[in-house]
N, C-alpha and C positions, 0 to 999 in steps of 0.2 A: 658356752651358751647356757642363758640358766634360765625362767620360768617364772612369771608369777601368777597368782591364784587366780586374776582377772582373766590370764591369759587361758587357764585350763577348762574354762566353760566356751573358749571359742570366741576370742575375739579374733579376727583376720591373723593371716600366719605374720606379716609385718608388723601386728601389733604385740603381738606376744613376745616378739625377742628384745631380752635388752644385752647391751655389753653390761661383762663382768670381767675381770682379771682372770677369774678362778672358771675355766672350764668343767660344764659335766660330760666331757668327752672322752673319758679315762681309756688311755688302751689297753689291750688286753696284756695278761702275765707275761706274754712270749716276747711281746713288741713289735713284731708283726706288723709292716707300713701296711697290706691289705685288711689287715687285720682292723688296725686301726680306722681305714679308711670305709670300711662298711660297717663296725659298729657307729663309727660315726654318721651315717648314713640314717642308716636306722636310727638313731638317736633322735637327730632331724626329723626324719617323719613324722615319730612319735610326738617329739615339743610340737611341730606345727598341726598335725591330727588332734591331737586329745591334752594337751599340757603337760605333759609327762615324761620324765626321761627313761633311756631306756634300762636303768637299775628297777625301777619299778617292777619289771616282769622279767630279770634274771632271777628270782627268786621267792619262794614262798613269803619269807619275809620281808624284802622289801616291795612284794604287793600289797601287805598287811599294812606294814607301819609309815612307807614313803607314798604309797600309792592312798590306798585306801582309806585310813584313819588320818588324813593329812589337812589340817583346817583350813576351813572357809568359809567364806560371808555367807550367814545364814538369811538373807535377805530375801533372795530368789525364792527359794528354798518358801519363807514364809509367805512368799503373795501365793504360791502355790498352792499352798495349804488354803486359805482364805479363798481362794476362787474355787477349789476345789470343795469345801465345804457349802458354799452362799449356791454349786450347782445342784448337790444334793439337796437344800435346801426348796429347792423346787422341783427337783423329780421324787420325792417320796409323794407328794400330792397327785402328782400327774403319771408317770411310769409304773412307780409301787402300788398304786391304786389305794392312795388315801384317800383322794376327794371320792372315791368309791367302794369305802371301807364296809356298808351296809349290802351294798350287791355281789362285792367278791368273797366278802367271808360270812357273811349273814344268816345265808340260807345252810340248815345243815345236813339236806339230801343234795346237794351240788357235789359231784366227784371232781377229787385233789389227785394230784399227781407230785405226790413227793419224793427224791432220790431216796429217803429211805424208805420200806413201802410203810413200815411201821408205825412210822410218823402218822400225828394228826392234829391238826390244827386247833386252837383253845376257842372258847363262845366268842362271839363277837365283842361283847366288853372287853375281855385279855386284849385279844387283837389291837383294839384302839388302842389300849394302854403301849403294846409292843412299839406301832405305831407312833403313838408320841414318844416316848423314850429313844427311838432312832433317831426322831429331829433333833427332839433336841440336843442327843449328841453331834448332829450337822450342824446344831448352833454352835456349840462349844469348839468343834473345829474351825470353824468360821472365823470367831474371835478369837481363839486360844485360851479360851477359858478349862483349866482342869483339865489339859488339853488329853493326857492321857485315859483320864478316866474317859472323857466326851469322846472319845475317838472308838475305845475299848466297847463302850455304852455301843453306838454305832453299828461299830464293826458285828458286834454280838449280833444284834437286832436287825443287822440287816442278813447276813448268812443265816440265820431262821428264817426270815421270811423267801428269800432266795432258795431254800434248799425242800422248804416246803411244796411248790410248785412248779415239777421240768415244763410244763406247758406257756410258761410264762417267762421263760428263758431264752437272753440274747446275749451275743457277744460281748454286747457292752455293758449290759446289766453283771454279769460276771467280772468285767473292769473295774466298774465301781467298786465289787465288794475285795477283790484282790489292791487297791488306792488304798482303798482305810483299813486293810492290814498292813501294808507297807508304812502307810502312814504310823501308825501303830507303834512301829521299831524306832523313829527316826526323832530327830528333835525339830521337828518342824512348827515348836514353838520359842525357840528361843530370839525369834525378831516378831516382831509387829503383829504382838498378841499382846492379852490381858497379863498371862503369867509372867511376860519377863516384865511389862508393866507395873505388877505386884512387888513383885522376887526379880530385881534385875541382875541377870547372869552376870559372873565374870567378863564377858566377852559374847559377843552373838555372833562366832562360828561355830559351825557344825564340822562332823568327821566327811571327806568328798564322796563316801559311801550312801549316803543320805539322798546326795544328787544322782549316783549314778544307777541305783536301782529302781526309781524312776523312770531315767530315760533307759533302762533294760526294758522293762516292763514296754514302753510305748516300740522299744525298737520289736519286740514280739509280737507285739500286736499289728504290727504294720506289714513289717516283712514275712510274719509266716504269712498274713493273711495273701500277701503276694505270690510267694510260696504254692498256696494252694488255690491261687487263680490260674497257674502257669496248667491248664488240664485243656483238654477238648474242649469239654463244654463252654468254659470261658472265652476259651481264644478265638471259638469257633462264631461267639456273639449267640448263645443262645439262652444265654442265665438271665439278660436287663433287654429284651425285646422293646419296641419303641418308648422306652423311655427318652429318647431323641426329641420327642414330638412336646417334651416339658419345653416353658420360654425361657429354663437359662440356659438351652442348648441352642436358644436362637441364632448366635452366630455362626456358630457349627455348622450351624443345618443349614445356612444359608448359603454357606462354602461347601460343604461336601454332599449336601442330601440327606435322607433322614438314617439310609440304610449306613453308609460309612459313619455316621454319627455315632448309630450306637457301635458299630464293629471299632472305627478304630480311637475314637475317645471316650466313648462309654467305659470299652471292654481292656483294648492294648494299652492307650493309658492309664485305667487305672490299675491295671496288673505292674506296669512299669512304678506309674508312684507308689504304689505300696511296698515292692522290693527296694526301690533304691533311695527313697525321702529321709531317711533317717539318714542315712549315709552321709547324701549331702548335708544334712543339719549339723550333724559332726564336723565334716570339713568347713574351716573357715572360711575360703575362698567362695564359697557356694551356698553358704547358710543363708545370706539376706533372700536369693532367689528361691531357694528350696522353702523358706515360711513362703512367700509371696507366693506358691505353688500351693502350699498348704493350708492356708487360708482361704485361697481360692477355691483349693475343692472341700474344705469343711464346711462353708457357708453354702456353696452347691446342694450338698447332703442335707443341710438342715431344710431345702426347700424341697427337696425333691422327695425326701422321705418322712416317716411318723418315729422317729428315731429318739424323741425326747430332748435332752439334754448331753447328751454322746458328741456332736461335733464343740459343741463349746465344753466340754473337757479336755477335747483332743487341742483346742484353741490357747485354752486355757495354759498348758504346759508348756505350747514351745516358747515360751522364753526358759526353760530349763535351758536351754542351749547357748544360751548366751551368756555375757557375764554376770557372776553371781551377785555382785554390788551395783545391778543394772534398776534396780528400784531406786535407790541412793541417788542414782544423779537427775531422777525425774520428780524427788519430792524435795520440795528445799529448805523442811523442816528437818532434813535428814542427819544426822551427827555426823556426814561422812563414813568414808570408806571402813569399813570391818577388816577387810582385807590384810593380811600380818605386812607389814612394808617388807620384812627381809625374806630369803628365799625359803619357799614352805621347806625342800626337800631336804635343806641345810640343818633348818630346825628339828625335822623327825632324828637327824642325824645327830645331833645334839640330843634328842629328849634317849634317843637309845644309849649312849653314853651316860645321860646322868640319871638313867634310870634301869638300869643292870641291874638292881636288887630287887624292881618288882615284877618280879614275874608274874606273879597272881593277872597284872593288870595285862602284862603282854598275852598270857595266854587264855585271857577272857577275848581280848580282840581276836586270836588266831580263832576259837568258837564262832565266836559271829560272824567270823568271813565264812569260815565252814557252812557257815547253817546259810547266809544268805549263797554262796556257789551252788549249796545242796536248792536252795529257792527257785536260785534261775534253774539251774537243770531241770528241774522238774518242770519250770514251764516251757521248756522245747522240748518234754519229753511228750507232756499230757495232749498236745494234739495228733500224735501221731502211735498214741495208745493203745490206739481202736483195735488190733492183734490181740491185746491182754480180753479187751471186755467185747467180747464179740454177740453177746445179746444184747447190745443198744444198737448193731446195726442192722441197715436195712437196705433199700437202696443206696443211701447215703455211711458213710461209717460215724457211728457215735450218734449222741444228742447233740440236738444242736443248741449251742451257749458257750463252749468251751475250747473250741476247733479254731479259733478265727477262719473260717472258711464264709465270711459273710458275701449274703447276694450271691453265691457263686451255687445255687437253687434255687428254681422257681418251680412253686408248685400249683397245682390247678386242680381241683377237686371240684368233681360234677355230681355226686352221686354217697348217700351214704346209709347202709340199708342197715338195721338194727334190729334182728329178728331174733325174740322171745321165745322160745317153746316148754312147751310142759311136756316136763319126762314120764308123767305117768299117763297122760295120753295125749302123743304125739301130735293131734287134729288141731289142738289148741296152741295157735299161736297167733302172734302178736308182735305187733311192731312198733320199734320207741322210738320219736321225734328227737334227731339226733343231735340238738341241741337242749334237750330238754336238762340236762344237769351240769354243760358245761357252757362257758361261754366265748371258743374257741374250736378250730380244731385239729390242735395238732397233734391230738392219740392217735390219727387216724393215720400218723405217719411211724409211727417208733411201735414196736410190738411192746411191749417195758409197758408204756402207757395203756396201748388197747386193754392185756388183760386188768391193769388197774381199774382200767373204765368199766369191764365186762364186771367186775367183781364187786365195785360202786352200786350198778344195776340192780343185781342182785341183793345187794342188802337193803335196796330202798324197795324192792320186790317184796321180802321178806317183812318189812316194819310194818306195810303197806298190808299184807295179808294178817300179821299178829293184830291187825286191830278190826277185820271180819269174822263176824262169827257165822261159822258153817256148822250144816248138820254133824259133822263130825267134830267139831271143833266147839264147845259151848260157850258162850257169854262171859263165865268166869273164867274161860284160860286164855283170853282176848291179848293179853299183856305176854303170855308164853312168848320166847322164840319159834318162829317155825324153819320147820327141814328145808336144806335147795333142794327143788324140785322140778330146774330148769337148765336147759341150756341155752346158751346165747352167741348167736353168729352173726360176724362182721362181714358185709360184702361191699367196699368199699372203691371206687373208682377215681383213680387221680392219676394227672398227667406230670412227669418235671423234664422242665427243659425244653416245655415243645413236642415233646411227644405222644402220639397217640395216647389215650386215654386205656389205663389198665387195670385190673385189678390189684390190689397190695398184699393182701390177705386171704387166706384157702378158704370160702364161702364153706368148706363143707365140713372146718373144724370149732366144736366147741372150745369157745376161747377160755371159759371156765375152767375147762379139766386140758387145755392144752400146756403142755410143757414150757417152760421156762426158767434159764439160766440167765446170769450175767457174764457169765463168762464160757459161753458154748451158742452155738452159733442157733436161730430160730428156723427150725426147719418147715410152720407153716406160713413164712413170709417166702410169696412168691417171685421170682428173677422178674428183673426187669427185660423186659423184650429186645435185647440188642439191635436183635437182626432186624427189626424195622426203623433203629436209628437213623439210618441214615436216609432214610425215606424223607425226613423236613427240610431237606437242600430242595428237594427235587418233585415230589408226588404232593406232600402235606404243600409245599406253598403253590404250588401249579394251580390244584383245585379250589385253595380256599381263594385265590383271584380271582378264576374261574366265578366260582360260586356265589362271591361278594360282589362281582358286577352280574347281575341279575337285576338287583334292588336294593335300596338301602338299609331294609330288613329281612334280608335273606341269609343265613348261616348255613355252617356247617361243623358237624361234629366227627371226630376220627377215632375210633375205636379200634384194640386188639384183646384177643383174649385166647387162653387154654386149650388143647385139646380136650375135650370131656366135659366143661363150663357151659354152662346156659346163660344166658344175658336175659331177665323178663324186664321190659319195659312197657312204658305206658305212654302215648301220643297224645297229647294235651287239645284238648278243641281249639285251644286258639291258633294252630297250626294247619296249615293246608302246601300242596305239591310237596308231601314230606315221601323220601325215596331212600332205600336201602342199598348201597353200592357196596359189592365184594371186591376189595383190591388184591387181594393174596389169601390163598386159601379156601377153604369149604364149608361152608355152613347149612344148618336146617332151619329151613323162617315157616316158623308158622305163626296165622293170625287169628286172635280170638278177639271175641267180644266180653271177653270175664277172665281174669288173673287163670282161674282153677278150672275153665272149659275149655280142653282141645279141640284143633279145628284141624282139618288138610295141610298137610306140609310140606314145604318145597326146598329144593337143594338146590343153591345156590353156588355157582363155582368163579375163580377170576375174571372179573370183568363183565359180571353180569348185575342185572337192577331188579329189585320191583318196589313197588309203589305201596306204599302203609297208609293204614284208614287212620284218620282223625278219631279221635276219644274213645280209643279200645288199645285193648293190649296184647302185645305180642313178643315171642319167645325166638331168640336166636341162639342155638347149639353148635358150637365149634365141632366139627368130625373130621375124621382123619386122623391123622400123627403128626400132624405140625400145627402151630398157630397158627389165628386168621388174624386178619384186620378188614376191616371195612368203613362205611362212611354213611353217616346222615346227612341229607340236604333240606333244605324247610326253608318256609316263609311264616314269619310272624304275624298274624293277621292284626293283634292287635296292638301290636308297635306301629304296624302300618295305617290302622285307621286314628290312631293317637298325631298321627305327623300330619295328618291330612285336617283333622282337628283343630291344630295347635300350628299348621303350615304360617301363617300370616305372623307370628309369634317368635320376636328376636329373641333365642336361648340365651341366657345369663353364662357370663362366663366368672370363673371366681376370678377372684381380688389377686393379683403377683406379689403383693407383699403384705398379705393380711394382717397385719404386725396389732393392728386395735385389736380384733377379733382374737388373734390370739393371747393379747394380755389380759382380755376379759375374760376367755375359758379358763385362763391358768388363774387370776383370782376368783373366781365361781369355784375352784377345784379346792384351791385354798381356804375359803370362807367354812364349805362343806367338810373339808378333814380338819379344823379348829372345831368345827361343832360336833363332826364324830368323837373326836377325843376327848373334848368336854363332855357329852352326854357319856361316853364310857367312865370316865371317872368319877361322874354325880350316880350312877349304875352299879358300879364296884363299893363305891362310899356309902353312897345313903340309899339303896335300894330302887334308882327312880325309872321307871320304863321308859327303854332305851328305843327311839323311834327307827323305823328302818324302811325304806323303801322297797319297793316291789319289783322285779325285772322286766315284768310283763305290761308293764305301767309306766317306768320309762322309755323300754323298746317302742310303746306307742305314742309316746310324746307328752 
């Protein structure tokens, strides 16, 4: 039984086999009928799984030279490439933040978070430049023009912009820049580009290595992501909370209800396709269903999320799976099959025979297998890394971008307190609007980031006073550096997962002078409260029912905190029957009329309430030796007089397939990063002032 090249990208296992006289069924040395009978076995397997016999993987070298290096229609291969570039082509304006090149890099007191901390970003004219030179290496890939340098250009330009900001980091933004290094190595210009256009190759196959570190890459990305749904939280349905209640879960929900919606096709299905989708795309028998699966839930994702252009790259590839001269029979300008008519495996067998004297060349191939094996390892090593670099984690292990661990985190952030003090006297302080330099916020979850941000603060502290002249300070040393003369503390509150709302961060350390390593664990990021996990089966959803059938403006909030921690908050006027409930644990509530005026204080124990004034504020102290939690209840007064308002008033529901709306954002985005890149280049060139918008200006519309 022997194989041909159409057959090794997964055409059906009946299609792949043809008769030959000349078996690659060889028994083994001994002769051995069992012997015989289960490599031939396995042989089988092998041809109907992946098109390969099984000499392929008896050996180093016939992985290299029968397996590996073994040609084929580079056809696939180039729509690849070409879809793969025309997506980047429209996510550097929209994802990358080109159509918003003047608000993300413009302003230059905004704090960056870049992996290295050293790093720093160029004026905004660089930037544009950077910018353009990325596209139009996405052009060049696109077409196959110059395909290496265009790719190279690219690749460069985009792993700087990617490495300059972990705040702006996803799973799939790390895809992209990992595609156009892979791309990079491969000849995925030798069909249905400019260059073979120009310079037409010999032949337009490539080595089957080209295809297969492709579909590596996607098979990592799918199955670790699987991988690391297989945890509580996931299975448990508490990562994607009503996203059921979306309409392309309509039929779903009309068979099962909202809650099984999201537990068992939000949550178990998609833990299930992630692990085994690849699998089936490999097997022939099961590939037409498995895309049909695949498609179905990529196009889901594009609606359900703000994900960019990620489900049509994921779209984009599976025809990798199929056969490699699968373009050929759908254009009929096509020259035909690429494909070698006679058997690949035959020919490697032949080219090692008549080519025993160049070793140079065979053992440049054994290199690149080496370095691409050393590739892959390294990416089923790097999400499960998080052991080596133990100060990126937190609650969660590592930054998130690099884990495939997607969606399988929800986070919720109520609260984010940013207090200033001066060290030479204490009384003076001050608090920073916590979006005032970034425009995100997720330092608030990674320590790595917070002290970046606390140390951002500080230098816009410091610019900010070198240009006031103080009695001690005169008019001419205005431009001096000045000393730190502050510290800076984070008390920040966020929930994941559904649970209670906690602190992240030790309120009472300055994050300036606090400690940190990348590879030693953070000692003032606080544990996540276990023991009250499991409180949201049972307590957390009882009462928020409870609660929510009151009125249609009636909430409630769930808090835990520290032994020894204080909670100050502030009760908003436009709240009224707001009530303090202790579900576990001991507290001190006292109530003021001013942040910094003590009042009467009272202890509160399990299962006890009392009643909070509207627009003053009050202090709750965790005492004892264990944590507490407890609970706010409220009515919005003026959510409620807005319905009563606006009662007679049919709510707009948006659009199910916004498809106008969203062509016109993404050319608005586009229009906008042609004129940033032009004005950076007329900026750089002839001097000409580079216009820039305002944040505070767009936030207002």
């Amino acid at each position: 039984m022997t194989t041909t090249d159409a057959a090794a990208t997964g055409i059906s296992s009946n299609e792949i086999q043809t008769n030959s006289p000349k078996s690659s069924k060889q028994p083994p040395a001994d002769g051995n009928p069992a012997g015989v009978s289960a490599f031939g076995s396995v042989n089988s397997f092998l041809s109907n799984a992946t098109g390969h016999d099984a000499r392929c993987v008896s050996s180093f070298d016939g992985f290299v030279h029968r397996c590996m290096y073994r040609p084929v229609d580079g056809a696939a291969l180039g729509v690849a490439r070409a879809l793969f570039g025309l997506a980047m082509l429209i996510d550097i304006p929209e994802e990358r933040g080109g159509g918003d090149l003047d608000l993300r890099w413009g302003e230059p007191r905004d704090c960056r978070f870049p992996l290295i901390h050293s790093m720093e970003p160029p004026t905004l004219p660089k930037m544009g430049l950077v910018y353009g030179l990325m596209w139009l290496g996405a052009v060049g890939i696109m077409v196959g023009y110059r395909f290496r340098i265009s790719v190279a250009i690219f690749t460069g330009t985009y792993w700087y912009v990617f490495l300059l900001d972990k705040s702006a980091w996803n799973n799939h933004s790390y895809l992209y820049g990992l595609l156009g290094t892979i791309f990079l190595f491969t000849d995925a210009h030798r069909c249905w580009s400019i260059d073979a256009w120009q310079n037409p190759p010999e032949d337009q196959t490539v080595p089957f290595w080209n295809y297969f570190i492709l579909k590596f890459q996607f098979f990592v990305l799918y199955f670790v992501a699987g991988l690391k749904k297989l945890c509580r939280e996931w299975l448990s349905g508490y990562a994607m909370t009503n996203l059921s209640y979306h309409w392309v879960f309509a039929p779903f929900r009309a068979l099962l209800g909202p809650m099984l919606t999201d537990l068992l096709i939000v949550h178990w299905f998609g833990c299930i396709f992630d692990t085994t989708v690849v699998f089936f795309l490999v097997y022939g028998p099961t590939r037409k269903l498995a895309t049909l699966f695949a498609c179905a839930f990529h196009l889901m994702n594009s609606r359900l999320f703000h994900i960019g252009m990620f489900p049509w790259v994921c779209l984009s590839q599976l025809p990798l799976y199929y056969s490699f001269s699968w373009p050929r029979r759908l254009l009929p300008f096509s020259n035909g099959s690429e494909e070698p008519s006679s058997n690949d495996h035959n020919e490697q067998d032949n080219w090692l025979r008549e080519e025993k004297s160049v070793k140079r060349k065979k053992r440049n191939r054994k290199w690149t297998m080496m370095a691409m094996l050393a590739y892959c390892s390294l990416q089923c090593f790097l999400p499960y890394s998080h052991f080596l670099t133990k100060g990126y984690n937190n609650w969660t292990n590592g930054l998130y971008g690099y884990s495939w661990d997607m969606m399988v985190h929800a986070w919720d952030t109520i609260m984010i307190g940013i207090r200033v003090v001066d060290r030479h006297d204490p009384e003076r302080t001050h608090y920073v609007e916590p979006f005032a330099f970034v425009d995100n916020d997720r330092w608030t979850k990674h320590a790595d980031m917070a002290v970046q941000f606390a140390r951002c603060i500080e230098r816009n502290i410091q610019q900010e006073a070198s240009k006031l002249p103080t009695p001690q300070r005169p008019a001419s040393a205005i431009d001096a550096p000045a000393t730190s003369n502050v510290s800076i503390y984070f008390d920040i509150w966020c929930s994941m997962n559904g649970r209670f709302q906690q602190r992240i961060f030790d309120p009472n350390v300055d994050i300036l002078r606090a400690p940190w390593s990348p590879f030693e664990p953070v000692q003032w990021v606080l544990p996540l409260l276990q023991q009250f996990s499991g409180l949201r089966d049972t307590l957390i959803r009882r009462q928020t029912d409870e609660v929510l059938s009151w009125s249609n403006h009636s909430d409630v909030l769930f808090i835990a905190d520290f032994p020894g921690l204080t909670l100050r908050n502030y009760v908003g006027e436009d709240l009224y029957n707001v009530s303090l409930t202790v579900l576990q644990g001991t507290v001190r509530y006292e109530a003021s009329p001013d942040e910094d005026v003590a009042k009467s204080s009272e202890i509160l124990h399990t299962g006890q309430s009392a009643s909070l004034p509207a627009g003053a504020f009050h202090a709750i102290e965790t005492i004892g030796g264990e944590p507490s939690c407890y609970m706010y209840t409220y009515v919005n007064r003026t959510k409620e007089q807005e319905a009563i308002r606006n009662g007679s008033e049919v709510k707009s529901h948006p659009a199910m397939l916004p498809l106008v709306d969203e062509f016109l954002h993404r050319w608005e985005n586009f229009v906008r990063f042609l004129q940033h890149v032009g004005n950076s280049l007329l900026y750089e060139v002839y001097g000409v002032p580079m216009p820039r918008r305002l944040k505070e200006l767009v936030a207002d519309g």
